[in-house]
C-alpha positions as CSV (number, residue, x, y, z in Angstrom):
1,X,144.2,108.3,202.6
2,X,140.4,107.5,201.9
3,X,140.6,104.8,204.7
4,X,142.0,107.3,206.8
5,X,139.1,109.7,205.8
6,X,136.0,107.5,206.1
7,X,137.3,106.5,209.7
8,X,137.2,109.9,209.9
9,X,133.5,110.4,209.0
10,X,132.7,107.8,211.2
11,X,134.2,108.7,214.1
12,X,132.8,112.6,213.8
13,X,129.1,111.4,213.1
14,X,129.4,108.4,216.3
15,X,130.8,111.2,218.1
16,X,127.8,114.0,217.2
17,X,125.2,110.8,217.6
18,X,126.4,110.2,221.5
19,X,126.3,113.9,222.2
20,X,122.9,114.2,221.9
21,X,120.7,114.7,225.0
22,X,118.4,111.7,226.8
23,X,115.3,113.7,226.0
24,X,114.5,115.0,222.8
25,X,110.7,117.3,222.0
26,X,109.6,119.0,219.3
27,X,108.1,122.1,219.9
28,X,106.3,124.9,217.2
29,X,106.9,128.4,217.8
30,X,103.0,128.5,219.3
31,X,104.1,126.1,221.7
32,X,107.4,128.2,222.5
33,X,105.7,131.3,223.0
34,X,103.4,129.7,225.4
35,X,105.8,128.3,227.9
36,X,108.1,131.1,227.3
37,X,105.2,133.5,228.8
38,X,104.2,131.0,231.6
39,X,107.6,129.9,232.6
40,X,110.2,132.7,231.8
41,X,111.4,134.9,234.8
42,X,110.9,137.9,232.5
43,X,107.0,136.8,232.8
44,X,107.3,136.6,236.5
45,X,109.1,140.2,236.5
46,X,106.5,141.9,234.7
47,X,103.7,139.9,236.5
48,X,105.3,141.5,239.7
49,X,105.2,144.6,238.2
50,X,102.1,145.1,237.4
51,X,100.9,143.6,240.6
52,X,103.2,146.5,242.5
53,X,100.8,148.8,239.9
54,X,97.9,147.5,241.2
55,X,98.6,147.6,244.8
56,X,99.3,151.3,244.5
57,X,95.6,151.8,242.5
58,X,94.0,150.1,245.1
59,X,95.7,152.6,247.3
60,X,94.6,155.5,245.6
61,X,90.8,154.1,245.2
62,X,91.1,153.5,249.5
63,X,92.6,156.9,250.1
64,X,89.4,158.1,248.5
65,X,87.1,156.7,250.8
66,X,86.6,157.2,254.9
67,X,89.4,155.7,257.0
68,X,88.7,154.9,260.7
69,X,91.8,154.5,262.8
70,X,91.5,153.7,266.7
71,X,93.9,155.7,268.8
72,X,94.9,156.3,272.7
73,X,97.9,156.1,274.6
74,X,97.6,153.6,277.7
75,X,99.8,153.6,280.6
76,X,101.5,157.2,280.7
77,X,103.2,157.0,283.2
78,X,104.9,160.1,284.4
79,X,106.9,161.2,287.7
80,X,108.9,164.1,287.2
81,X,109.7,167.7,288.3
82,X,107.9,170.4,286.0
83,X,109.5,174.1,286.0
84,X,106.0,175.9,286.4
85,X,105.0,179.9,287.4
86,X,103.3,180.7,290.2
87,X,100.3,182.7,289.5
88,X,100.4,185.2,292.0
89,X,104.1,186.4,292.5
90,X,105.0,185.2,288.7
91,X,108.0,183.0,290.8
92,X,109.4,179.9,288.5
93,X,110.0,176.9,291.0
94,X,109.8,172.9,290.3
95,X,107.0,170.9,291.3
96,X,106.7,167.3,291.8
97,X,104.4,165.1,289.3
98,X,103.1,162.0,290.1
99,X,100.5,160.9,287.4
100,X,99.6,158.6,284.8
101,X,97.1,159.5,281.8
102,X,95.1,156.7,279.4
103,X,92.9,157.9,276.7
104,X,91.2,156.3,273.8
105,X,89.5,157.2,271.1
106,X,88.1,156.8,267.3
107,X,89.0,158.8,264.4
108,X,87.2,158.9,261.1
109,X,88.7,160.4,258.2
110,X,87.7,161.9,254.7
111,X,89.5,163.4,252.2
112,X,87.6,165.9,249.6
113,X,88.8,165.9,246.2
114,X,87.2,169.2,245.0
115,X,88.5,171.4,247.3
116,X,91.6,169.7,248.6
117,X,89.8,169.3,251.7
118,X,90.1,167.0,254.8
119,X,87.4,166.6,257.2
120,X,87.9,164.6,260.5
121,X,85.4,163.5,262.7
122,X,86.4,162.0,266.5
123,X,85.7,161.0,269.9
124,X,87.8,160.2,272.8
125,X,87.5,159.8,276.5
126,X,90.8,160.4,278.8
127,X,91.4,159.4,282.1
128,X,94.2,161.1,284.6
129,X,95.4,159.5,287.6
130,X,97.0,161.5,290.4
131,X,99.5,159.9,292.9
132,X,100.8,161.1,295.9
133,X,99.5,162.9,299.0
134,X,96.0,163.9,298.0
135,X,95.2,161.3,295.0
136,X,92.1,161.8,292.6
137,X,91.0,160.6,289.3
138,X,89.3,163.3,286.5
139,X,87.7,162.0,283.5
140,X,87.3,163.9,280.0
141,X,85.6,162.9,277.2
142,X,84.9,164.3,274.0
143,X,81.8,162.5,272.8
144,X,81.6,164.4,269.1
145,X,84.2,166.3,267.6
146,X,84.0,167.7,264.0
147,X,86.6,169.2,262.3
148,X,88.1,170.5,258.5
149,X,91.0,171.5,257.2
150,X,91.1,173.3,254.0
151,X,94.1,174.7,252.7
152,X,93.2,177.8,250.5
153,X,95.2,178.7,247.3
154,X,97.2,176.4,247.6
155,X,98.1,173.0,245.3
156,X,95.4,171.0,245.5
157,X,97.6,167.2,245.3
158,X,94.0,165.4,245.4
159,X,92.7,167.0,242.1
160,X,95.8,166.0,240.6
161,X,96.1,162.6,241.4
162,X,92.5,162.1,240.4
163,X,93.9,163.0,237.1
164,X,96.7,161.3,236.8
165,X,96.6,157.7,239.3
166,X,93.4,156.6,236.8
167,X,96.2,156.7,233.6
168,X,99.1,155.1,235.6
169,X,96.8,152.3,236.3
170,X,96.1,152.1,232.7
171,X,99.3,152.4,231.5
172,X,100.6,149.3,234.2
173,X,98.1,147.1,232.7
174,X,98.6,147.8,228.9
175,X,102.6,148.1,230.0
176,X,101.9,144.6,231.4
177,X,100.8,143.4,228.4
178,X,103.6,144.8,226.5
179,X,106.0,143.3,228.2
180,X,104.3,139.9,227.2
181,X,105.0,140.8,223.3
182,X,108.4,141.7,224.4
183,X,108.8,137.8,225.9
184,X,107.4,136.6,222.7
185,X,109.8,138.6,220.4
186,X,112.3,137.4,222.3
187,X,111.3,133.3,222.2
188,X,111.0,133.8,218.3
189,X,114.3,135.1,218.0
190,X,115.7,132.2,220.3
191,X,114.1,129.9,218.5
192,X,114.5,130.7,215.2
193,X,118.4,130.7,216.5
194,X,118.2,127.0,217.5
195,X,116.3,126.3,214.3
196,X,119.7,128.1,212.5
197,X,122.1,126.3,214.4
198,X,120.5,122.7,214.2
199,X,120.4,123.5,210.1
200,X,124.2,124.9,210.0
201,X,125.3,121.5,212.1
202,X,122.9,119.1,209.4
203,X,124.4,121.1,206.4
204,X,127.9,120.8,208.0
205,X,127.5,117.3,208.1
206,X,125.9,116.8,204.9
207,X,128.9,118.8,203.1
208,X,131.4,116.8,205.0
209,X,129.9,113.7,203.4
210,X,129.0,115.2,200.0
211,X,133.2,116.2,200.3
212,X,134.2,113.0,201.2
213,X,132.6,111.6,197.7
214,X,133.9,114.4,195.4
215,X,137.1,113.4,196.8
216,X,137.1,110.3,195.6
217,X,135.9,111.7,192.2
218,X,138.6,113.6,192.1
219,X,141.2,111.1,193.1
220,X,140.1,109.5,190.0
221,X,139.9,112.3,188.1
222,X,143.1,113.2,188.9
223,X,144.8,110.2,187.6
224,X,143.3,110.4,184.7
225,X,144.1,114.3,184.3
226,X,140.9,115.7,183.8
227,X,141.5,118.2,186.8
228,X,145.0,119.1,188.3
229,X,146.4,119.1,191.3
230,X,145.8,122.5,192.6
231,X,141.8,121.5,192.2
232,X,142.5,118.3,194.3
233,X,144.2,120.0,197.2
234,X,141.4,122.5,197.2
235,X,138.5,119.4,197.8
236,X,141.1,118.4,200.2
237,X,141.6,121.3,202.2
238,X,137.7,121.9,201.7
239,X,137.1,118.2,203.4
240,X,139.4,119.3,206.5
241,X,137.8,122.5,206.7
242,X,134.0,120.9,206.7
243,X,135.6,118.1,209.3
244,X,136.1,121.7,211.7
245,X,132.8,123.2,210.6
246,X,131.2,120.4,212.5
247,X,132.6,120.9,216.1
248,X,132.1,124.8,215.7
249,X,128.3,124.1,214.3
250,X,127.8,122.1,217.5
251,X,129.5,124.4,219.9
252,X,126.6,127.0,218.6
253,X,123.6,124.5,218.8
254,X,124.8,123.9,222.2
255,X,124.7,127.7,223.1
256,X,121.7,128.4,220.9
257,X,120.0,125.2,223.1
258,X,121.3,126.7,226.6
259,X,119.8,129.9,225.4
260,X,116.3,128.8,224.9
261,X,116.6,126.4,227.5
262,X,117.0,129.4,229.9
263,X,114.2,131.4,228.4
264,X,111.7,128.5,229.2
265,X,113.2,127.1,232.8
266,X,114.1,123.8,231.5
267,X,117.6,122.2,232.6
268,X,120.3,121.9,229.9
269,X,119.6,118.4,229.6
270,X,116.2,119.0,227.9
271,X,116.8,119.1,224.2
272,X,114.3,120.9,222.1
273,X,113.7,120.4,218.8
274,X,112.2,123.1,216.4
275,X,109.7,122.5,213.3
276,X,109.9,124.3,210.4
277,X,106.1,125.2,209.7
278,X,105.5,125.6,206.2
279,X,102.3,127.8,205.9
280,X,102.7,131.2,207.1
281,X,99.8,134.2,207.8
282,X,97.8,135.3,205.2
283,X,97.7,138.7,207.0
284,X,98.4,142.5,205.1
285,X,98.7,145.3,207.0
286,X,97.2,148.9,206.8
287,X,98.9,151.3,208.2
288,X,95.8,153.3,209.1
289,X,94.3,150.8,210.9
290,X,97.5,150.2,213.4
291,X,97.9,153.8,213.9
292,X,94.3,153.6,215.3
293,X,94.9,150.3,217.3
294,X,98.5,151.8,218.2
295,X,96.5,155.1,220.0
296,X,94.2,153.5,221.5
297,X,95.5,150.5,222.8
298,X,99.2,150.8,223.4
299,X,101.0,152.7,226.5
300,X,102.6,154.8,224.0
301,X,100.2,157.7,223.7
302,X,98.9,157.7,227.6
303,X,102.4,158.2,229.2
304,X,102.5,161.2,226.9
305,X,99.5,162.2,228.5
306,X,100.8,161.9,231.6
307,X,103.9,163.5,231.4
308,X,102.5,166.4,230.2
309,X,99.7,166.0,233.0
310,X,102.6,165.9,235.8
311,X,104.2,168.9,234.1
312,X,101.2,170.9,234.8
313,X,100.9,169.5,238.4
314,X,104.6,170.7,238.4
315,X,103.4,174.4,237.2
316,X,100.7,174.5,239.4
317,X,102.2,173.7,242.8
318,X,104.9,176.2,241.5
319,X,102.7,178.9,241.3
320,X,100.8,178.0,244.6
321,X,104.5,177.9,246.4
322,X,105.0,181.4,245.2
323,X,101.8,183.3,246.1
324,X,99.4,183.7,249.4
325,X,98.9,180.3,251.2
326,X,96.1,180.4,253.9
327,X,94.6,177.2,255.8
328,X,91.2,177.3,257.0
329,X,90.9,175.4,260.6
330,X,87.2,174.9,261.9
331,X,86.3,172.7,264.5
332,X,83.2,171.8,266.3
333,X,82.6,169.3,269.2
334,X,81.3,168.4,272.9
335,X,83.2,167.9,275.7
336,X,82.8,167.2,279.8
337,X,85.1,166.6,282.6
338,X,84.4,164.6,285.8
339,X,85.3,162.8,288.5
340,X,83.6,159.5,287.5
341,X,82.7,158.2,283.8
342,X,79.6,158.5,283.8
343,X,78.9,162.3,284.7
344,X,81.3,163.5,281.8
345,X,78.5,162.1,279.6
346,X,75.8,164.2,281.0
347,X,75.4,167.5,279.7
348,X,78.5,168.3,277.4
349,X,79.8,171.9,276.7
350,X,80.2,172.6,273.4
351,X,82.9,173.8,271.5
352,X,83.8,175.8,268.6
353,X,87.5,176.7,267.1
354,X,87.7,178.3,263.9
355,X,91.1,179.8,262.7
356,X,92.5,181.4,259.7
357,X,96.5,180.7,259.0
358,X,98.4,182.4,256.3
359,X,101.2,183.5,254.7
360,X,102.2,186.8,252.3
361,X,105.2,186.6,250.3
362,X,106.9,189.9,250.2
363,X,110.0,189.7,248.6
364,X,112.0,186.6,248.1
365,X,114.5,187.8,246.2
366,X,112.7,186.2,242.7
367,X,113.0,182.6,244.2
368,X,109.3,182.0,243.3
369,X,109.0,183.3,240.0
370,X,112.1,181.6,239.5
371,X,110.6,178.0,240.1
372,X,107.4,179.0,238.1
373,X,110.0,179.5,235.3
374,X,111.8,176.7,235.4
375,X,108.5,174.2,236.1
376,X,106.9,175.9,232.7
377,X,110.6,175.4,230.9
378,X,110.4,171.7,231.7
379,X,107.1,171.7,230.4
380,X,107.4,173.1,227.4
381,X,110.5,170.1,226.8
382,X,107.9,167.9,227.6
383,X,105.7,168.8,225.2
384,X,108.4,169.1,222.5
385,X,109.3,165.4,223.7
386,X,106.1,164.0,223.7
387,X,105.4,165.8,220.2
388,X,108.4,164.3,218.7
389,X,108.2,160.6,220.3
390,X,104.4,160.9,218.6
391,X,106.7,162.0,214.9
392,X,109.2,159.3,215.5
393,X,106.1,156.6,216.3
394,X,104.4,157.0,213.1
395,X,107.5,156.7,211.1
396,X,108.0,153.6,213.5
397,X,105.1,152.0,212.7
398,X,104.9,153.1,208.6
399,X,108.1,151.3,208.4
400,X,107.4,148.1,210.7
401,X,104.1,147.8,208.3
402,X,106.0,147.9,205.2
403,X,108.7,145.6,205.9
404,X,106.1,143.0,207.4
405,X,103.8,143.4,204.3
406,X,107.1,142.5,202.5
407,X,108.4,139.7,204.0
408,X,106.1,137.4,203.8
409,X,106.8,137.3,199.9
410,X,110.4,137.2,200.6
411,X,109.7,133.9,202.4
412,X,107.9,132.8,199.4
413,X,110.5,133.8,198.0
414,X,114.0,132.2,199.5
415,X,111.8,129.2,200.5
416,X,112.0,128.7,196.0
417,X,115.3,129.7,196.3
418,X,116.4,127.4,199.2
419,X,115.1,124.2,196.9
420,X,116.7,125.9,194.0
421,X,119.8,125.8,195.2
422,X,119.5,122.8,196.5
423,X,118.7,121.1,193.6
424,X,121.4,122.7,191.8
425,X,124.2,121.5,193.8
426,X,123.1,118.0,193.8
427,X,123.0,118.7,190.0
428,X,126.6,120.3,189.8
429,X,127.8,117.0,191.6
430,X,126.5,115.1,189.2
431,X,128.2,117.0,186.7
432,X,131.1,116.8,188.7
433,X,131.1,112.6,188.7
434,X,130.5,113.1,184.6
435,X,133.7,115.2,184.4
436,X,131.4,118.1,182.9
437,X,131.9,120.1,185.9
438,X,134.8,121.9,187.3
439,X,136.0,122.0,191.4
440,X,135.3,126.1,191.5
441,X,131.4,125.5,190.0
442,X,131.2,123.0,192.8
443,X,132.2,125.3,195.6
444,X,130.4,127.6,193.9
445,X,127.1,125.6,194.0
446,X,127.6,124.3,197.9
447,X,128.1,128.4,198.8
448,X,124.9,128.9,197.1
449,X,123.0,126.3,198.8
450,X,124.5,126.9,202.0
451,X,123.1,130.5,202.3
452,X,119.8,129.5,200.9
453,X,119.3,127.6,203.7
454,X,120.8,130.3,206.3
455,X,118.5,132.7,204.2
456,X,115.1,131.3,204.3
457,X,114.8,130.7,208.8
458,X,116.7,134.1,208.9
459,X,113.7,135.3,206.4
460,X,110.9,133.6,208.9
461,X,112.8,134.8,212.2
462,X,112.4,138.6,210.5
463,X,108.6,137.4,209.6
464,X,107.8,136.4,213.8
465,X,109.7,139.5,214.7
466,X,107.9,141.7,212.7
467,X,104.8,140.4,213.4
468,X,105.3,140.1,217.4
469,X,106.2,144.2,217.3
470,X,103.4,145.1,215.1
471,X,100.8,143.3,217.9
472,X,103.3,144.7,220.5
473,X,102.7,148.2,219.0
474,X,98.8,147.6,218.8
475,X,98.4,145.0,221.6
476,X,96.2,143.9,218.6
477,X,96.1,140.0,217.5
478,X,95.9,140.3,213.9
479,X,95.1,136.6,213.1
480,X,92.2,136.4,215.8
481,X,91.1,139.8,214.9
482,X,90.7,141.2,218.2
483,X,91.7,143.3,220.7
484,X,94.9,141.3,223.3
485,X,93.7,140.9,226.6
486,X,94.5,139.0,229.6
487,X,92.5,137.9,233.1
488,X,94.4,140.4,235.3
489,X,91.8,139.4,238.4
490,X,93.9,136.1,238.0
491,X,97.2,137.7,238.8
492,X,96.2,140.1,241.2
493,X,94.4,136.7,243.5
């Protein structure tokens, strides 16, 4: 039977040895991170997010400037019969068109924030062809026209985005940067999960062989009657149990591999290796000083401001729905017509359109009043919202100080009690060898040492995490000591 059980051993360790991959490289957790925000497809999503951000400030900063658009319509070619009224005797009848009209023309456009405004300035020259019995050619030009639009009482959508569009912006790029803290949350927790896995599998390994020996203690033991036979078939069944421990332990390395792997683009073939880094952070906390960083630095605070912005937009247009809406037209320009191009430039008429349009609500039956109302409901859940979120963030970030002021003492801590237990167990086998220790204090001791181990990188994983949300909350690098920034001109090239 001990034959049978060291070809056993053998075969499970040639078996683990020729499973592992071609390439093998260590990596730290920097190093991780790194690659992880380079490589990762969730770094290219929120790359192309913030870049979709951008776009749309860069079209808000353009809408605020003059546009110039050419315009014309060449080759209009119509032949038709028009129903027109003679003059005269007030008879309809149809009359044959034979024509073709080209203009062209340039347009210049500006939008006025203050008032809501848009002022247009133009010229255009058109040219009309007429076909048929008695054909001619008229020109028309309009060398200068200026005109304005202003709307009057009513919702003025360029104050409002002035408002607003500068905080989006804002809130893509620090959003952007968030997103990075996400990916590196994520990378810790990955590879702190490889770092468990390739421990379990070692430990499996290491208590298959540690099992195999006590065995034969005990087969000794046994014959002399120092322990019965209950406590041998317990080693036994422990050594068949550890045998299976091996092949689940590498099942979850493989996964835990694969799932990194994915995380940094790398095929499944590549085989990384995590390092357990001794030293950790010097680095306490105040609470005080994140809730600073967390205001001003996070996206937390300035989509509560612009919620609550857009929920007065909301009000406003509301209220300008409801009541008198007039539009003030003015236009002022020149304009000739001709019979050759360059006589319609000589001497221009000028013109001068100025209109008032409005409209007086009556009675609507309380629609109106009845959007105002609902527009200031939802704003007043906004506000409610955006006061509770701010609650429920400070308790966030109070507790996410705490538990990381804590933890790095608990890693002091189960790292002592990882070699503790270690130590022990090698002891209690001693023990066991001497005949001074009994089969239940040895799986006792192996239990012990077995979630020391599984304690302590479960202890650093919760260190990285907590550490990674903090700067996440702050978008604050608390080791550096500065503010987290990033080249955005680089990903908007």
């Amino acid at each position: 039977m001990n034959q049978f059980f060291r070809k056993t051993l053998f075969l499970v360790l040639a078996c683990a040895g020729a499973g592992q991959f071609a390439s093998a490289q260590e990596m730290t957790l920097e190093t991780v991170i790194e690659e992880a925000r380079e490589r990762s497809v969730a770094a290219v999503s929120a790359k192309s997010e913030f870049i979709s951000s951008y776009w749309a400030w860069r079209s808000y900063l353009a809408s605020r400037l003059p546009s110039l658009s050419l315009i014309g319509n060449l080759g209009g070619f119509d032949r038709s019969l028009r129903l027109l009224q003679d003059y005269n005797t007030g008879e309809l009848v149809y009359r044959s068109n034979f024509s073709m009209e080209n203009y062209l023309g340039l347009q210049a456009r500006q939008n006025i924030t203050a008032t809501g405004g848009t002022l247009y300035l133009s010229t255009q020259l058109n040219r009309l062809d007429q076909f048929g019995d008695n054909p001619s050619v008229t020109w028309y030009s309009q060398p200068l026209n200026l005109s304005y639009v202003q709307p009057i009482f009513g919702y003025n959508d360029f104050k409002w985005q002035k408002r607003i569009s500068p905080k989006e912006y804002e809130k893509a790029r620090r959003t952007y940067l968030e997103s990075l803290e996400d990916i590196n949350i994520t990378a810790v927790t990955l590879y702190f999960n490889l770092m468990l896995a390739d421990r379990n599998l070692e430990t499996a390994r290491e208590n298959y062989r540690n099992t195999l020996a006590m065995l034969d203690v005990s087969r000794r033991r046994l014959e002399l009657g120092s322990i019965t036979r209950d406590e041998y078939l317990q080693l036994e069944l422990r050594m068949l149990n550890d045998s299976l421990s091996i092949n689940e332990n590498e099942v979850s390395l493989r996964k835990a591999r694969m799932e990194l792997n994915s995380l940094l683009g790398y095929d499944e073939s590549y085989e990384i290796v995590p390092v357990v880094e001794s030293g950790l952070p010097d680095i306490v906390m105040d609470y005080e000083f994140v809730l600073d960083k967390s205001g001003t630095n996070s996206s937390f605070n300035i989509d509560g401001e612009i919620n609550l912005l857009n929920a007065e937009a909301a009000i406003e247009q509301a209220k300008a729905d409801r009541g008198i809406t007039m539009s003030l037209n003015a236009a002022f320009g020149l304009s000739s017509s001709g019979s050759d191009l360059p006589s319609v430039y000589r001497s221009p008429l000028d013109q001068e359109i100025v209109g008032l349009t409005f409209s007086i609500p009556i009675f609507d039956w309380g629609e109106g009043r009845g959007r105002v109302k609902k527009a200031e409901a939802a704003a007043e859940v906004v506000k409610a919202s955006v006061s509770q979120e701010r609650n429920d963030r400070r308790i966030s970030l109070f507790t996410s100080v705490g538990q990381f002021n804590n933890q790095r003492q608990i890693c002091l801590v189960s790292a002592r009690a990882e070699n503790i237990a270690r130590e022990r167990y090698s002891l209690v086998m001693d023990n066991f060898r001497n005949g001074t220790a009994s089969v239940t204090d040895l799986n006792t001791a192996r239990s012990e040492s077995d979630s020391a181990v599984q304690q302590y990188i479960t202890d650093l994983s919760n260190f990285w995490v907590y550490y990674y949300t903090l700067r996440k909350y702050t978008l604050y690098d608390f080791i550096l000591g500065q503010d987290i920034e990033v080249s955005l001109d680089e990903l908007t090239e």
